[in-house]
Rosetta silent file (secondary structure, phi, psi, omega in degrees, C-alpha in Angstrom):
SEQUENCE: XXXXXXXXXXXXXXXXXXXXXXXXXXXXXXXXXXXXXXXXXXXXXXXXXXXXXXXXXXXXXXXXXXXXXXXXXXXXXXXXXXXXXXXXXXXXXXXXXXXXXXXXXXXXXXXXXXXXXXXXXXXXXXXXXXXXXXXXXXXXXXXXXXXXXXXXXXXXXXXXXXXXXXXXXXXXXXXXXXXXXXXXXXXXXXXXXXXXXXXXXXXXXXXXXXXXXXXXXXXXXXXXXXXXXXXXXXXXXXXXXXXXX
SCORE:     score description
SCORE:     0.000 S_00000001
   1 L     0.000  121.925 -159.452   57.495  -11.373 -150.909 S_00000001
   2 H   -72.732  -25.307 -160.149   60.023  -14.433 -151.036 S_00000001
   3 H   -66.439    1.463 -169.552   60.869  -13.352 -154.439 S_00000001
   4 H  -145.001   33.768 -175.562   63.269  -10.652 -153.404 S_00000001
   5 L  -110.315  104.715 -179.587   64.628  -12.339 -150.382 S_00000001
   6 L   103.331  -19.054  174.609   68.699  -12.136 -150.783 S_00000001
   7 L   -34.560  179.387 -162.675   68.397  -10.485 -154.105 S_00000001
   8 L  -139.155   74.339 -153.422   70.879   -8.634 -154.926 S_00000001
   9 E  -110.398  152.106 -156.142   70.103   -4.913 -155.706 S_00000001
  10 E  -149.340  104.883  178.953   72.032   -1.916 -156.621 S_00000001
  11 E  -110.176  111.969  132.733   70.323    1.920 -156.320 S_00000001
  12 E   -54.831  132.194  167.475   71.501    4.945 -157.756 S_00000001
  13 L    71.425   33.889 -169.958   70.660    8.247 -155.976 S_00000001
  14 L   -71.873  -11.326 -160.228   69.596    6.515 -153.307 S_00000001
  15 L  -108.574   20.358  170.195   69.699    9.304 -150.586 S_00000001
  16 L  -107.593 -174.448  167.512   66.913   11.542 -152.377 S_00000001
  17 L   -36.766  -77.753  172.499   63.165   11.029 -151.888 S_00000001
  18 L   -32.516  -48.137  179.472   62.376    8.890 -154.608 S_00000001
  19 H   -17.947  -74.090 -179.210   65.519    7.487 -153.440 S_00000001
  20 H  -108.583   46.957  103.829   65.011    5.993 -150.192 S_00000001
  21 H   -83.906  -28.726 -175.850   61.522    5.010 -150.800 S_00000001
  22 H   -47.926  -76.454 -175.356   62.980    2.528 -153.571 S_00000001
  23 H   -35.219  -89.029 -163.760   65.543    1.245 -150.497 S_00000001
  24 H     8.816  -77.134 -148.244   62.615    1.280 -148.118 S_00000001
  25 H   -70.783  -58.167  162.856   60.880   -0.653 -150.236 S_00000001
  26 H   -53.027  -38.918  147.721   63.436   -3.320 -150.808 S_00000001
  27 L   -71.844   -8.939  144.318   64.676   -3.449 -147.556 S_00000001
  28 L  -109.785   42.128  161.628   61.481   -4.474 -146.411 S_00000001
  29 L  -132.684   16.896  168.585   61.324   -7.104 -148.555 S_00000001
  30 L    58.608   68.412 -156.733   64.536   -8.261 -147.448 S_00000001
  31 L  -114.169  152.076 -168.855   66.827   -7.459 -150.448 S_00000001
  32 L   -93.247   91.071 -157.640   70.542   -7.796 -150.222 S_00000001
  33 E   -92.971  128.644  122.643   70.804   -3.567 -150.805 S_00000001
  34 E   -63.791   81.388 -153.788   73.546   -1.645 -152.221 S_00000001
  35 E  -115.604   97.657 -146.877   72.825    2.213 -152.179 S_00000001
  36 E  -115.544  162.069 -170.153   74.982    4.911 -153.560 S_00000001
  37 E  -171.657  177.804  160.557   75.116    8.943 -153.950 S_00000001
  38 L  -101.334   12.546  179.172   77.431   11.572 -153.613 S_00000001
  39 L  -110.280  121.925 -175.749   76.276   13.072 -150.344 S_00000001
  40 H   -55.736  -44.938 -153.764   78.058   11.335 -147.206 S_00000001
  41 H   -77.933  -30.712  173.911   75.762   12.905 -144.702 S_00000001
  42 H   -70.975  -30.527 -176.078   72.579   11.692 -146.538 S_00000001
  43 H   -72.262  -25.679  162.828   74.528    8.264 -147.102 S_00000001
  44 H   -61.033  -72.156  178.457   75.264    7.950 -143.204 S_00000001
  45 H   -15.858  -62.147 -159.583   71.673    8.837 -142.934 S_00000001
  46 H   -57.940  -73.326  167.771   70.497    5.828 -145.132 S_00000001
  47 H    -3.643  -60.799  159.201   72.701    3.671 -142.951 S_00000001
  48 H   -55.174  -69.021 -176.537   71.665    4.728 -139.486 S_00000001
  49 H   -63.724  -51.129  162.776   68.173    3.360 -140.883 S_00000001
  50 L   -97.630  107.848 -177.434   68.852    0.660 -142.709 S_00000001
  51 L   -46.017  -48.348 -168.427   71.461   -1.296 -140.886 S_00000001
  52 L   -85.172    3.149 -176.510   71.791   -3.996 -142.890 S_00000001
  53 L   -81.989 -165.791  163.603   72.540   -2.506 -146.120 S_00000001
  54 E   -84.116  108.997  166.327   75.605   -1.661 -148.498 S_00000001
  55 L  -120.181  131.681  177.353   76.646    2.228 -148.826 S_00000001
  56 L  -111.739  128.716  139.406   79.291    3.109 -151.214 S_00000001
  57 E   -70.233  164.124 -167.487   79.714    6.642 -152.273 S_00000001
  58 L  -158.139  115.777 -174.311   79.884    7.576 -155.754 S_00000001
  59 L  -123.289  115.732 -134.330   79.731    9.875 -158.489 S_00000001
  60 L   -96.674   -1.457  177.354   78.135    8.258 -161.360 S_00000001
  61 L   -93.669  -18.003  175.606   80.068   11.106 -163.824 S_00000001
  62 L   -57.027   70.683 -155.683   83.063    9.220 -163.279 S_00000001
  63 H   -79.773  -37.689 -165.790   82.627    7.206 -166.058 S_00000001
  64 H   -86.127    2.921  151.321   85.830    5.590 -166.305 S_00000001
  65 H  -114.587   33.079 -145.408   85.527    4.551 -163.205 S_00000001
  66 L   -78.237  -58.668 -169.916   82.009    2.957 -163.478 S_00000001
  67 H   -43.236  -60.478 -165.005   83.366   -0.659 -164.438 S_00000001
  68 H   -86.193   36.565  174.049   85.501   -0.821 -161.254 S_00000001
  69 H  -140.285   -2.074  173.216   82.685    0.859 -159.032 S_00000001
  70 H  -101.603  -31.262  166.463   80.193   -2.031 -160.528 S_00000001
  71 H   -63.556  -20.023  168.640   82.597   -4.690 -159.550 S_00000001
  72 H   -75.830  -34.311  166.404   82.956   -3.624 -155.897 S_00000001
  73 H   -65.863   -2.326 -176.326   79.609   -3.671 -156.071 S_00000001
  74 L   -92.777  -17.729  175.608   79.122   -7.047 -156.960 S_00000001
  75 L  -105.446  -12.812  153.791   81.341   -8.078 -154.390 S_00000001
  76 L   -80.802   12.571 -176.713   79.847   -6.066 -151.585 S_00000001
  77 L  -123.016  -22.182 -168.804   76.514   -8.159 -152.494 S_00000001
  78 L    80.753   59.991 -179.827   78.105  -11.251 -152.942 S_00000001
  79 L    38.453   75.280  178.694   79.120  -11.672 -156.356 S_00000001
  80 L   145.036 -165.933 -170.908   76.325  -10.016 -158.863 S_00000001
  81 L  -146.977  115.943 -172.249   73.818   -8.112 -159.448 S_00000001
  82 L  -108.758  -30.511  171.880   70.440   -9.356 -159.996 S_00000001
  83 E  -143.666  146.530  172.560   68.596   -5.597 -160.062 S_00000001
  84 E  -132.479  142.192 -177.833   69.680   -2.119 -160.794 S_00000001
  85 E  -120.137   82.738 -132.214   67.941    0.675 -160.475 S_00000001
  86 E  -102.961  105.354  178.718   69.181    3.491 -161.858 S_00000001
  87 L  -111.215   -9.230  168.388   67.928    6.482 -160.212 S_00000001
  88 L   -75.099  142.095 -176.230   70.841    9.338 -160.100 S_00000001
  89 L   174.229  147.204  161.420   70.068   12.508 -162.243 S_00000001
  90 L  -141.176 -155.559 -159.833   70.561   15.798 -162.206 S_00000001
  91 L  -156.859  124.068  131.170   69.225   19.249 -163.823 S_00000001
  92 L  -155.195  107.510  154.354   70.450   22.380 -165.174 S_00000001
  93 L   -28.648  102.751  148.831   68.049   24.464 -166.257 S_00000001
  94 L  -167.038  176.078  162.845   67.936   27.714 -168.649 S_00000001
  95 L   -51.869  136.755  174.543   66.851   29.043 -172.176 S_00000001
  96 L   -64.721  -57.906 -146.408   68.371   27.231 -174.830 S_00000001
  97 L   -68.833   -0.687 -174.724   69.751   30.493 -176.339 S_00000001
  98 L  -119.568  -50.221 -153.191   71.665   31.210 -172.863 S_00000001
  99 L   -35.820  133.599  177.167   72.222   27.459 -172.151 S_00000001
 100 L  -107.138  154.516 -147.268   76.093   26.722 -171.993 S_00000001
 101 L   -90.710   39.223  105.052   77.670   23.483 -173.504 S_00000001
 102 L   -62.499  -54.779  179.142   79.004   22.780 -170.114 S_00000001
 103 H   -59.334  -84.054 -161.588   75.154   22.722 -168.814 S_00000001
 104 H   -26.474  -89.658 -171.020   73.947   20.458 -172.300 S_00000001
 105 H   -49.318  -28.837  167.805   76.691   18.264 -171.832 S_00000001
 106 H   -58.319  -73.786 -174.265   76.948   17.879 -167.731 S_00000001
 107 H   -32.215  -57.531  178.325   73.224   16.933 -167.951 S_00000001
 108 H   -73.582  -39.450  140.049   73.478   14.137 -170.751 S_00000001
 109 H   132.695  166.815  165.243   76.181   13.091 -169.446 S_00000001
 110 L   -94.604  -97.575  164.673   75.252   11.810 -166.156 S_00000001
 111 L    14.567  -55.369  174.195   71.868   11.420 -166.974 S_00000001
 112 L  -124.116  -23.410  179.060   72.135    9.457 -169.922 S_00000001
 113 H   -86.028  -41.960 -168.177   75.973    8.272 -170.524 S_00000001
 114 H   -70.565  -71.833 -166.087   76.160    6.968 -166.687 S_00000001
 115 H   -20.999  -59.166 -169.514   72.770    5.550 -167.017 S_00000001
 116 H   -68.260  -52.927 -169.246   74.280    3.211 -170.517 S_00000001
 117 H   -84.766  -28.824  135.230   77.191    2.436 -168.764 S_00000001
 118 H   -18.124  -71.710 -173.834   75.696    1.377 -165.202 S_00000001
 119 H   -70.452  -25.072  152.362   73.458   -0.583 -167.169 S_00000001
 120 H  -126.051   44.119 -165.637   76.237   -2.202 -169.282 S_00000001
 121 H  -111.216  -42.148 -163.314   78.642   -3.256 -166.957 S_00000001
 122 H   -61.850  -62.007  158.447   75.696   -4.481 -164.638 S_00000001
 123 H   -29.945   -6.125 -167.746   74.661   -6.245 -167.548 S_00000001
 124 H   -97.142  -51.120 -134.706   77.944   -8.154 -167.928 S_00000001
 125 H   -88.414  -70.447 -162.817   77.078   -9.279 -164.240 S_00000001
 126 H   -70.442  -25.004  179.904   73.518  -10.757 -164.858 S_00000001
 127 H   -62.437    7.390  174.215   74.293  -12.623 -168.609 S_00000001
 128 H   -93.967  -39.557 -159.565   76.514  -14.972 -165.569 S_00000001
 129 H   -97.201  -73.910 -179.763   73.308  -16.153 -163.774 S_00000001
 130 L   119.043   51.864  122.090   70.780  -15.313 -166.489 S_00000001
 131 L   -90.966  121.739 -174.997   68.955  -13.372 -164.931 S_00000001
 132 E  -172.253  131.927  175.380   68.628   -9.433 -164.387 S_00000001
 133 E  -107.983  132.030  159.607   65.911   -6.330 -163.797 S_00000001
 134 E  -149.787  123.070 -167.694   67.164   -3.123 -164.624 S_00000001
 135 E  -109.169  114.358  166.391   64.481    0.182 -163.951 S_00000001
 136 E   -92.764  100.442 -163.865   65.442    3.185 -165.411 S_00000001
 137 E   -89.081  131.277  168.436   63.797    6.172 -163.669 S_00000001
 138 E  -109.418 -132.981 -159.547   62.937    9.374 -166.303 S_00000001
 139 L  -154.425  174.782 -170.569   60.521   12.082 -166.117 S_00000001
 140 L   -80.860  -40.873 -159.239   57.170   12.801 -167.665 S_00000001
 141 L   -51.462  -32.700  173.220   59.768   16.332 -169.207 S_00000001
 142 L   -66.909   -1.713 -170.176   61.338   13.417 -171.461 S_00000001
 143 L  -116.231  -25.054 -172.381   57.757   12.997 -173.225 S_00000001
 144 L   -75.980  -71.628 -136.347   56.359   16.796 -172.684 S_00000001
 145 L    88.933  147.007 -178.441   59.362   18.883 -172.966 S_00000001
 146 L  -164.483  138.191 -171.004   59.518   21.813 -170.759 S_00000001
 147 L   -22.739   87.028 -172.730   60.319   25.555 -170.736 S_00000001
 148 L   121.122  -42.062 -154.651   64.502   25.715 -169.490 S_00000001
 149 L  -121.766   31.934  169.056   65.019   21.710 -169.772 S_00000001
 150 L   -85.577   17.975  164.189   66.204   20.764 -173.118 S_00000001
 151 L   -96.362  -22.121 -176.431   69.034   19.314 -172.213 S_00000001
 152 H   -68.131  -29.778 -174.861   67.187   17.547 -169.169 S_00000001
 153 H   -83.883  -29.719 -179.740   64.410   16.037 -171.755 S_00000001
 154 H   -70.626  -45.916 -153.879   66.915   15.246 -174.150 S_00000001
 155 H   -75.230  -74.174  172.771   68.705   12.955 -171.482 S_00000001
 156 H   -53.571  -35.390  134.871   65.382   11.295 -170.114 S_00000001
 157 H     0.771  -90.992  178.289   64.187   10.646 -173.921 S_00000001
 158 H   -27.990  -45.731 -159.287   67.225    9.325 -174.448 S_00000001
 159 H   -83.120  -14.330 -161.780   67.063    6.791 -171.550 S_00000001
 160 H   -85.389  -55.120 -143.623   63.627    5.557 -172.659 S_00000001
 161 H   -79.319   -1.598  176.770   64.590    4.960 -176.336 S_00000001
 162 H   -81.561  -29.474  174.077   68.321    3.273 -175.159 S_00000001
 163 H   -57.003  -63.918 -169.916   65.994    1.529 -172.775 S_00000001
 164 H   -81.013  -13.286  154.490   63.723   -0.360 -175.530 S_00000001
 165 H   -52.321  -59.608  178.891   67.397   -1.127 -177.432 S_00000001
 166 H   -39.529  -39.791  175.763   68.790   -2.613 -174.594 S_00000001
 167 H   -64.745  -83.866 -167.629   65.609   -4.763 -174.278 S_00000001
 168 H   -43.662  -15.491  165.354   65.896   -5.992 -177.992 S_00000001
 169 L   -84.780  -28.889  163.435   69.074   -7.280 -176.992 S_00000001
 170 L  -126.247    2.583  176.006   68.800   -9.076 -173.973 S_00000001
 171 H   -42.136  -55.290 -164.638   65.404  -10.172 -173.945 S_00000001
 172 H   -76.774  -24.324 -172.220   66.493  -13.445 -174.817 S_00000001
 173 H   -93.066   10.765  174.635   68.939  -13.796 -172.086 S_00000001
 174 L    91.154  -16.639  172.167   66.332  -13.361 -169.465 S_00000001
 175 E   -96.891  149.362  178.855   67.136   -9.603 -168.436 S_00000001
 176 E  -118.080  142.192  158.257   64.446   -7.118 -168.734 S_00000001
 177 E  -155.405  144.265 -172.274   64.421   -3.427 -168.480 S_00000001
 178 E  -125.492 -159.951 -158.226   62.071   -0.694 -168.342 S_00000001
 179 E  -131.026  148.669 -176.752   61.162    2.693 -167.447 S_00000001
 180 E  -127.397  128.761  161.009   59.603    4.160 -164.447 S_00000001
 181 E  -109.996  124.240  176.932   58.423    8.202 -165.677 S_00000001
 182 E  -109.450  178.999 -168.254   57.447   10.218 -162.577 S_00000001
 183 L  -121.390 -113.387 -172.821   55.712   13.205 -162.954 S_00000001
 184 L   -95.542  139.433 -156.292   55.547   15.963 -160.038 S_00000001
 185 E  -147.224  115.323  173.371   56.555   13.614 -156.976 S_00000001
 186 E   -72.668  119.956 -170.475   56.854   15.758 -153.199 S_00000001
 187 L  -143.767  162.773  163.689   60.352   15.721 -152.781 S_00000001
 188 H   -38.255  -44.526 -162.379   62.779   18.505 -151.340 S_00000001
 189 H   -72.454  -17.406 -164.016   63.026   19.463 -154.947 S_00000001
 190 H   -96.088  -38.850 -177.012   59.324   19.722 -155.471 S_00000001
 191 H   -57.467  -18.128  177.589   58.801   21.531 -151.986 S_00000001
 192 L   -62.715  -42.425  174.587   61.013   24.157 -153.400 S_00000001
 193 L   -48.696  124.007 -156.454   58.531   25.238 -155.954 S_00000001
 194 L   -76.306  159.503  162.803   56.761   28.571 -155.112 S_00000001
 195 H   -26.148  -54.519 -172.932   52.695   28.324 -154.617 S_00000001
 196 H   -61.158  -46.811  156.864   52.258   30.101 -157.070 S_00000001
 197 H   -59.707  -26.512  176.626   53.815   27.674 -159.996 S_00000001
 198 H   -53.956  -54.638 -176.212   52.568   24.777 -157.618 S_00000001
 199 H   -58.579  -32.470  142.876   48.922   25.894 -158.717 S_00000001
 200 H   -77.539   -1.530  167.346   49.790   25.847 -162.159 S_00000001
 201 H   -89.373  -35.348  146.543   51.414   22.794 -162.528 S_00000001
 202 H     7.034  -81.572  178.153   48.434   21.832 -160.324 S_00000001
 203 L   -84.749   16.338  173.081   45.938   22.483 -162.826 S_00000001
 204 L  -111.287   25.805  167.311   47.207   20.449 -165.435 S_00000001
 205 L  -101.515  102.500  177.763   46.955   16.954 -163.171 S_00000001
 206 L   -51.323  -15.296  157.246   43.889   15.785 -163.127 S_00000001
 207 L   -73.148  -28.512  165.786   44.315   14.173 -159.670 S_00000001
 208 L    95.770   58.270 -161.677   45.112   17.515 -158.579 S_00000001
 209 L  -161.518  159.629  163.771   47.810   16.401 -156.203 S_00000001
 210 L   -80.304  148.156  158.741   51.931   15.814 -156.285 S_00000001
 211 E   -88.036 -171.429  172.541   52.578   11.884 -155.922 S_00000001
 212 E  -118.895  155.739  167.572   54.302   10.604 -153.461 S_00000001
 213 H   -40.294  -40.871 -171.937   57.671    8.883 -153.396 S_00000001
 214 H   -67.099  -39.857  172.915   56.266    5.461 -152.306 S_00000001
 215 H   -66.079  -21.402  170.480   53.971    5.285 -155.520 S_00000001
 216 H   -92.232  -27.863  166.837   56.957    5.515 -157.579 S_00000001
 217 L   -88.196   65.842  177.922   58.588    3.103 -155.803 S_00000001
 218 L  -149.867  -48.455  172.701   55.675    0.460 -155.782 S_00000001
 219 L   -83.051  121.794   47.419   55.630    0.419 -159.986 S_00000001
 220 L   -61.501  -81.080 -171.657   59.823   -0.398 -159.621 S_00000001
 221 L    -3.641  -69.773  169.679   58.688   -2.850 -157.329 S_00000001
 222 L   -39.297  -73.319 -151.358   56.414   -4.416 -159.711 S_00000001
 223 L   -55.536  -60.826 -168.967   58.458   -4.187 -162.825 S_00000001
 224 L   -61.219   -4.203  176.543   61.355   -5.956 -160.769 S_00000001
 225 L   -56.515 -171.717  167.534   58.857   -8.810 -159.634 S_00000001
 226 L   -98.018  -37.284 -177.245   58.077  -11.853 -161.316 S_00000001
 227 L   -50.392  -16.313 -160.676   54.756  -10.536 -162.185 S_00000001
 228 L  -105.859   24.338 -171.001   56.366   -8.273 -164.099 S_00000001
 229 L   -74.691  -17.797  170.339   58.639  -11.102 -166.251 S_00000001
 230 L   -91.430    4.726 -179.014   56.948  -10.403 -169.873 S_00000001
 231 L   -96.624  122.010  173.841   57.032   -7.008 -169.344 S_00000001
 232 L  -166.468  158.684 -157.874   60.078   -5.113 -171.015 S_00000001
 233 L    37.157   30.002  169.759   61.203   -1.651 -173.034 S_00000001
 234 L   -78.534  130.526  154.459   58.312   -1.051 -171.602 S_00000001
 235 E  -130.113  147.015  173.852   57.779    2.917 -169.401 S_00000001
 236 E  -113.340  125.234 -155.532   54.951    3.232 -166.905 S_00000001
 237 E  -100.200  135.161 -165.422   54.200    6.795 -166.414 S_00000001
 238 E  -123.919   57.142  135.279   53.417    7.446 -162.310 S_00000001
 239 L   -74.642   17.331 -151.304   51.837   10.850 -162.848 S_00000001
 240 L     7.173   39.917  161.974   48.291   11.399 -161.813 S_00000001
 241 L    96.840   13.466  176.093   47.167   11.657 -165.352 S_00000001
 242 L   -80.437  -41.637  161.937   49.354   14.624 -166.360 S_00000001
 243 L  -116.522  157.367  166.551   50.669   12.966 -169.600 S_00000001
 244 L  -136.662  126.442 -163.642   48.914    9.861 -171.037 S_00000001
 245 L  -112.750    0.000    0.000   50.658    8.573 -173.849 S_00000001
């Protein structure tokens, strides 16, 4: 697809499942790739396969160093950014009544503070060309809620409704950005999950099946197309029918 040939792309969390099928996916469409994480050995990994890309490491909590970690990227790309994907997240999980304001606050954030400021430094970057895609990946847990995860639901929420702000704001300037919500997606993290909870999260998907990585990265794909240029604060839920909103 010529439309992504030399682009200029930028992936958080690139070295998890979802992760590297988003790269995949861009690097075979012959995307100028940046892809960042905090684990070197997975970040080598990425490397070894895709030759031609960009790997920076990074830890996306570093907020005050976000600004200077969006400008190397823009210069390891060739000066911009045309898509960001923001795909770094993390989780920790208990009962609110045990939860500690170190967990609440770690979760949001990364999750949700890195996410705004990724997204508005990046944003500085595309109002020069006038152009810019930015895909914000959440979770089905921001629209359910789930047992253990309100600070994780709060965060992914969060990202949807900062997501349709962002949109009212730059809509005019040609950048768009949406939401990608996965549901249960076979991942390390999901293989972790004992049989026994597998069957009941199971029985509430009516495909009966985990997705796969590649289906969530095939709607980014879209949304960063051209097909996808009237589309924006817009989320497309990649779930096999486990929430329908």
């Amino acid at each position: 697809m010529d439309f992504f040939k030399n682009k200029k792309i930028l992936i958080t969390g690139a070295s998890g499942g979802i992760g590297e099928a988003i790269t995949n996916k861009f690097y075979d469409l012959d995307a100028k790739i940046c892809a960042t994480g905090t684990n070197q050995d997975k970040l080598n990994y990425l490397k070894q396969k895709f030759e031609k890309i960009k790997i920076l490491k990074f830890d996306i909590s570093k907020h005050d160093h976000i600004e200077d970690f969006i400008n190397n990227v823009s210069n390891e790309l060739g000066d911009g950014i045309d898509i960001l994907i923001n795909n770094a997240g993390i989780n920790k999980d208990n009962l609110a009544i045990r939860m500690t304001i170190d967990e609440w606050k770690k979760v949001i954030d990364v999750n949700l503070t890195s996410t705004f400021l990724l997204s508005k430094f990046a944003i500085k970057k595309m109002l020069k060309s006038k152009f810019g895609k930015i895909v914000n990946i959440t979770s089905v847990i921001g629209h359910t809620g789930n047992v253990g995860q309100s600070n994780y639901s709060a965060s992914k929420s969060g990202i949807i409704s900062m997501s349709k702000s962002l949109s009212h704001e730059y809509s005019k300037k040609n950048i768009t950005i949406n939401c990608v919500s996965p549901g249960y997606i076979s991942t390390n993290m999901t293989d972790e999950i004992s049989d026994k909870w597998k069957e009941i999260i199971m029985s509430k998907i009516p495909m009966n099946r985990f997705g796969l990585p590649i289906e969530v990265a095939n709607t980014v794909k879209f949304l960063c197309s051209s097909e996808a240029d009237y589309i924006t604060g817009e989320t497309i839920h990649v779930n096999g029918g486990m929430y329908m909103s």
